[in-house]
C-alpha positions as CSV (number, residue, x, y, z in Angstrom):
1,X,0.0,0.0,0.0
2,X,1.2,3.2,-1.0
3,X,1.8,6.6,1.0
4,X,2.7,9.8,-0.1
5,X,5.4,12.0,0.6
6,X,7.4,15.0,-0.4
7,X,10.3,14.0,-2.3
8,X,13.5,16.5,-4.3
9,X,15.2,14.7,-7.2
10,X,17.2,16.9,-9.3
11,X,16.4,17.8,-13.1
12,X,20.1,18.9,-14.0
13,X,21.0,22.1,-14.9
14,X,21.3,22.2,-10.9
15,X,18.0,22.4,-10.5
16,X,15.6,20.4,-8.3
17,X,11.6,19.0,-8.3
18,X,9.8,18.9,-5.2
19,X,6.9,17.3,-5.6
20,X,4.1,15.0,-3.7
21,X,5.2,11.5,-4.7
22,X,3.6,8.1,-3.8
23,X,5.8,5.4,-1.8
24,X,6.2,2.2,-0.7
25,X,7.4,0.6,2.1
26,X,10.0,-1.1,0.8
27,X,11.5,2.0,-0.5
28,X,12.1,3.6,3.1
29,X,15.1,3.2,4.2
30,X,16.9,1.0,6.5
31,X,16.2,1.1,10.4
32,X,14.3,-0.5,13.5
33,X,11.3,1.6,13.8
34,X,8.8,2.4,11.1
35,X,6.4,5.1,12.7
36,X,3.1,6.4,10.9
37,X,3.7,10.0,10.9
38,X,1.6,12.4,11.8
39,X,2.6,16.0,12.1
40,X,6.1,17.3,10.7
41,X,6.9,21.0,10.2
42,X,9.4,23.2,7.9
43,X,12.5,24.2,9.3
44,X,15.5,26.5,7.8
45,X,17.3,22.7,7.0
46,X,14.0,22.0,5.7
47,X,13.9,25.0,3.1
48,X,18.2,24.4,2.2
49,X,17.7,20.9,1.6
50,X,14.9,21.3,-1.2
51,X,17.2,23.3,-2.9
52,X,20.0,22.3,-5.2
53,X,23.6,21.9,-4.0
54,X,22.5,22.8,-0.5
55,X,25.7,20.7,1.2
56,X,23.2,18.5,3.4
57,X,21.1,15.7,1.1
58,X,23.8,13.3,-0.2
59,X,21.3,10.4,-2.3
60,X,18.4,11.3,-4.6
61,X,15.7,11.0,-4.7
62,X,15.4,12.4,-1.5
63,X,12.6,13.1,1.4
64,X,13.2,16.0,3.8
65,X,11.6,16.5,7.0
66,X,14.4,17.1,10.1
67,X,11.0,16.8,12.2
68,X,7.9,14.3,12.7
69,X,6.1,12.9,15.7
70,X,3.4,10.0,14.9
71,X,2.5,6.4,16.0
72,X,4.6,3.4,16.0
73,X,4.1,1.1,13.5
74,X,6.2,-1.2,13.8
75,X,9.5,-1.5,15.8
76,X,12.0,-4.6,16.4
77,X,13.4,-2.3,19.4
78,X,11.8,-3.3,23.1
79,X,11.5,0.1,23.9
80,X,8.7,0.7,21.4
81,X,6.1,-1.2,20.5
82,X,3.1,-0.9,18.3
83,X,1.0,2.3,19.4
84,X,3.7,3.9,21.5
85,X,3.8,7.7,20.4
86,X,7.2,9.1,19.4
87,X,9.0,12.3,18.7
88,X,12.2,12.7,16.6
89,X,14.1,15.5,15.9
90,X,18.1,15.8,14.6
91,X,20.4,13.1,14.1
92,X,20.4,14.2,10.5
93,X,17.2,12.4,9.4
94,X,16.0,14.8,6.6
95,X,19.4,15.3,5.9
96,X,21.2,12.2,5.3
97,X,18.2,10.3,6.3
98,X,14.5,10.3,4.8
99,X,13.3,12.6,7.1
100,X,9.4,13.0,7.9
101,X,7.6,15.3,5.3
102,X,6.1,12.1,4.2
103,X,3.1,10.0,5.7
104,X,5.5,7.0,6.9
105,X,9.5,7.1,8.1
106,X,11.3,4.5,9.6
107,X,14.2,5.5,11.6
108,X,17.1,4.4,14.4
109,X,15.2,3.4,17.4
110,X,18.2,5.6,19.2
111,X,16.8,9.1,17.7
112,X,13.6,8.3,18.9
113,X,11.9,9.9,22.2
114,X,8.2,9.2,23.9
115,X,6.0,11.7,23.5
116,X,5.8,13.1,27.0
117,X,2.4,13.3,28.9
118,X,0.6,16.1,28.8
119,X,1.6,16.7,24.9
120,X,0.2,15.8,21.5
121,X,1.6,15.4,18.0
122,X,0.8,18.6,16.8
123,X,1.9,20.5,20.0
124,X,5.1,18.4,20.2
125,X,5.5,19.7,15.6
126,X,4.7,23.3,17.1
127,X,7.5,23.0,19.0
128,X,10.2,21.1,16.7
129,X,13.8,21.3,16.4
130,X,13.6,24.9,17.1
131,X,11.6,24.9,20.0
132,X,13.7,22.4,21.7
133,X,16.8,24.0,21.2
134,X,14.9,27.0,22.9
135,X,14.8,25.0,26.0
136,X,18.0,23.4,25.5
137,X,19.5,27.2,25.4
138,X,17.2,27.8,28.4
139,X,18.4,24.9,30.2
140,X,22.2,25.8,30.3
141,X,21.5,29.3,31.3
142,X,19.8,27.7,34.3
143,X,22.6,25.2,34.7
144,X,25.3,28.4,34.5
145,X,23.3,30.1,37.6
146,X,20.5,32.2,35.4
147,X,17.8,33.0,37.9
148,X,14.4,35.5,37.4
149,X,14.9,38.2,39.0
150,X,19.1,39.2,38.0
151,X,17.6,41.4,35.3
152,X,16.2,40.8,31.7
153,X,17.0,38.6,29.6
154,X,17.7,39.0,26.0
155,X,16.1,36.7,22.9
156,X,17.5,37.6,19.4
157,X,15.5,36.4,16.6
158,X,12.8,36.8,19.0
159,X,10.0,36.1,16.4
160,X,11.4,33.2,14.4
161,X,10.9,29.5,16.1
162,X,13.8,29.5,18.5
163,X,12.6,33.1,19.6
164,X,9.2,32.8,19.8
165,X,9.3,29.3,22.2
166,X,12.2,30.9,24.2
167,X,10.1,34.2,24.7
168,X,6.9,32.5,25.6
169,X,8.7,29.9,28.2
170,X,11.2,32.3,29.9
171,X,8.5,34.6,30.3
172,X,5.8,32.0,32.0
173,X,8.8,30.7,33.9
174,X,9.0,34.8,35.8
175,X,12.0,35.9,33.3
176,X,11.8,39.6,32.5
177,X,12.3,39.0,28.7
178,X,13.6,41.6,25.7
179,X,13.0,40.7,22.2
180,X,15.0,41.6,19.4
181,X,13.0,42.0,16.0
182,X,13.5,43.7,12.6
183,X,9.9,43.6,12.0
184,X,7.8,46.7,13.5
185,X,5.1,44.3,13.0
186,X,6.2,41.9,15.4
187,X,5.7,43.6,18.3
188,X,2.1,42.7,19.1
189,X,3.0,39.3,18.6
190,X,6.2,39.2,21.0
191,X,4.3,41.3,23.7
192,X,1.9,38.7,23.5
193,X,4.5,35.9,24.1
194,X,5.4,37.5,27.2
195,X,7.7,40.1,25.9
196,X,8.3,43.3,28.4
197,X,10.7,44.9,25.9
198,X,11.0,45.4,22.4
199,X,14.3,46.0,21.0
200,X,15.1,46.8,17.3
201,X,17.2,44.8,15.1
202,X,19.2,48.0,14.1
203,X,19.7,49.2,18.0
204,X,22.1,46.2,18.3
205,X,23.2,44.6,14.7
206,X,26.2,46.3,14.3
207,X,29.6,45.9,16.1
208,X,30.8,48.6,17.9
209,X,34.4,49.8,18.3
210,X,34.0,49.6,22.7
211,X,34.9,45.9,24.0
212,X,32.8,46.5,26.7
213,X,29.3,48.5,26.7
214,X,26.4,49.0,29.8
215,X,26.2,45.7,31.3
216,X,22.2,45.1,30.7
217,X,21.3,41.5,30.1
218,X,21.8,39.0,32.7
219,X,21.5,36.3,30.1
220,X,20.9,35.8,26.3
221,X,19.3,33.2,23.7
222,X,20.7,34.0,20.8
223,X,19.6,32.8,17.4
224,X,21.2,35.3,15.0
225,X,25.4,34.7,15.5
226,X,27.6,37.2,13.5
227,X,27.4,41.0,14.2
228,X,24.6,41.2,16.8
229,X,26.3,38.4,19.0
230,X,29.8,39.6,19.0
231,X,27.9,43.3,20.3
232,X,25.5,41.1,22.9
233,X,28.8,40.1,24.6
234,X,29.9,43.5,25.3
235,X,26.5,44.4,27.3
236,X,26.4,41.0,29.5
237,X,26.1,41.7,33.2
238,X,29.2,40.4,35.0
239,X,29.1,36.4,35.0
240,X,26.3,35.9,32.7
241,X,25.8,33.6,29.8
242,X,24.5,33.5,26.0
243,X,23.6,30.4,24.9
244,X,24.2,30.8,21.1
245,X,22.2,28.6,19.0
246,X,21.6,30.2,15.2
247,X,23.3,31.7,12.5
248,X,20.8,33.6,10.7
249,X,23.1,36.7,11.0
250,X,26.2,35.1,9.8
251,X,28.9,32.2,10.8
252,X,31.6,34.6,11.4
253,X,32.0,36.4,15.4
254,X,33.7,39.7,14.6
255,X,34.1,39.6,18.7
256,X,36.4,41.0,21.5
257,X,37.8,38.7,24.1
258,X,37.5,41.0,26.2
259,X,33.9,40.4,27.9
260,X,35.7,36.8,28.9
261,X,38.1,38.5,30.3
262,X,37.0,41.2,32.1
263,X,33.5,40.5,33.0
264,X,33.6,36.2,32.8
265,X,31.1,36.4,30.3
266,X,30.2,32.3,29.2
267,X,29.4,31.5,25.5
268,X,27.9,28.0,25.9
269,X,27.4,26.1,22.4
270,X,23.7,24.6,21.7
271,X,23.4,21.7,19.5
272,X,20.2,20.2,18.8
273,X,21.0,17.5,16.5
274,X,23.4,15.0,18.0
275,X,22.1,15.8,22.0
276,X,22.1,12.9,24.1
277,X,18.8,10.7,25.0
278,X,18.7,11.7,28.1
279,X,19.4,15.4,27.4
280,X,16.7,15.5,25.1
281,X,14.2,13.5,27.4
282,X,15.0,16.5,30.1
283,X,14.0,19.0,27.3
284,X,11.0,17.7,26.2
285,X,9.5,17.1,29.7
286,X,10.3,20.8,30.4
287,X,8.3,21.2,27.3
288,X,5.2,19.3,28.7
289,X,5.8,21.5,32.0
290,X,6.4,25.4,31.4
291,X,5.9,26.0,27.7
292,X,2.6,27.6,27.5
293,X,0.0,26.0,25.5
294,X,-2.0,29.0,24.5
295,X,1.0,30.7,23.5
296,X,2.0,27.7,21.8
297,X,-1.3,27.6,19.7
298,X,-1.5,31.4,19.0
299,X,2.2,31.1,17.2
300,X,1.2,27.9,15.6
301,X,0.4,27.9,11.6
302,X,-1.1,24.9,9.7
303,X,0.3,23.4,6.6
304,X,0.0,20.4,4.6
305,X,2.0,18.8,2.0
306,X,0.8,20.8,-0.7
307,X,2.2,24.3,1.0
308,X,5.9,22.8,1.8
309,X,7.2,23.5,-0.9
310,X,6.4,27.8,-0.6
311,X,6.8,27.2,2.8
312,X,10.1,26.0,2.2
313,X,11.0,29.1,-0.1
314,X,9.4,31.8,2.0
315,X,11.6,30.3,5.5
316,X,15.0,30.8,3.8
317,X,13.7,34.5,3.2
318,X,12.9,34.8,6.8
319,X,9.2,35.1,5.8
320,X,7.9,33.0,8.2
321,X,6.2,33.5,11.5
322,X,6.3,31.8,14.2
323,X,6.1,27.7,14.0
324,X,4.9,25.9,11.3
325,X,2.5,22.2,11.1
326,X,2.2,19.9,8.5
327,X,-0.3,17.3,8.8
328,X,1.3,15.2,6.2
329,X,-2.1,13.1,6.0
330,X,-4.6,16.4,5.6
């Protein structure tokens, strides 16, 4: 019986199709879970890897899909069985791996996590790779001494999918929160995450010649990189941390080491993609605990198949809002 899903194959010319395709079983590829997916969603991976020479999809045809939670199918792994719902996200599936823009995937039972209680599919798709790096970045502020109450804290990117789950959970968790945004329109939607403060993109994008500026932010999630971080470490509070987790401002840190120095300012690395099971089982339950729902559903957008690939286009401009589901069965 056949399924559908979105698949890229190129057409020369370096060009590429994506397109709705049918499938078979037999075509997935090879591991010890095959899960019935239910809800996926379009990340920035998502959008690269449906275009051509994009440095990530290695075989054609390909399916994409760094995302999907659904039903176990089947499973040769004892700890899943038949029913159990699941939640991947990383490990390269969609990448390397048919990922889970398609109706069925069958993956490593390793990648896999339970859905937590108190969470559903969709819920556990609004929050994605991006929203669990969120409280990933979260997480290691707290585990580097970030309490409420030692001033605001700072969310760049604020009103992309990193930015919007990190605003709405630090500020149900009691964090005084500032949101960075280039988009005047955004401010509506980032007060209603929980924002207090709205900064603008152009107030902080730009290096400055000082090493050191007003220490204001007594800890940071920062999804841009580049310009804006190397100037975020210059305003950290004595001891405080940025978890850096994006690059949508650049790979390169025109930075100072002089906030490391002088003020013992921490960068901590997030990675979402290769974290440990238990690391990501710690996540995900915060995610069942202090993300809140209703601000979870106001920044949610549905999708099916049919819109992926626009939606795929329109996130490498930085046109989307918000998170992004796919019910890859609607």
């Amino acid at each position: 019986m056949s399924f559908n899903a979105i698949v890229v194959e190129p057409t020369g010319d370096d060009e590429v199709a994506v397109s709705i395709e049918p499938l078979t079983d037999d075509q997935l590829p090879e591991g010890n879970v095959t899960v019935a997916v239910e809800y996926s969603t379009v990340n920035y991976k998502d959008g690269l890897c449906m275009r051509p020479k994009n440095g990530l999809v290695r075989h054609y045809p390909h399916v994409p899909g760094v995302d999907f939670a659904g039903t176990v199918e089947t499973s040769s792994d004892p700890r899943y069985k038949p029913g159990d719902k699941v939640i991947l996200t990383g490990w390269r599936v969609g990448e390397t791996h048919w990922g889970g823009l398609s109706q069925k995937a069958r993956v490593n039972a390793d990648w896999l996590v339970p859905l937590p209680e108190g969470l559903c599919t969709k819920r556990a798709m609004a929050v994605g790779t991006a929203g669990l790096a969120a409280i990933l970045a979260i997480n290691a502020l707290e585990d580097h001494g970030l309490k409420p109450g030692q001033g605001p804290v700072l969310v760049t990117g604020a009103a992309g999918g990193v930015g919007s789950i990190a605003t709405a959970t630090l500020s149900n968790l009691g964090y005084e929160v500032a949101a960075v945004t280039g988009r005047a329109e955004a401010d509506n939607y980032l007060r209603s995450l929980g924002a207090s403060q709205i900064v603008a993109r152009e107030d902080i994008g730009s290096v400055t010649k000082r090493p050191l500026e007003s220490e204001t932010w007594a800890g940071c999630v920062d999804a841009v990189g580049g310009e804006m971080l190397a100037r975020v470490l210059g305003q950290m509070k004595y001891g405080a941390s940025v978890s850096a987790v994006g690059l949508a401002g650049g790979a390169s840190l025109p930075a100072s080491v002089i906030p490391f120095l002088l003020r013992g300012v921490n960068l901590l690395g997030i990675d979402s993609v290769m974290q440990p099971y238990e690391n990501r089982v710690r996540a995900w339950q915060r995610i069942a605990n202090d993300l809140p729902f209703d601000a979870l559903d106001q920044m949610m957008h549905p999708a099916t198949l049919a819109d992926v690939p626009k939606l795929a286009a329109d996130i490498l401009k930085g046109q989307v809002r918000g998170r992004v589901v796919v019910d890859v069965n609607a």
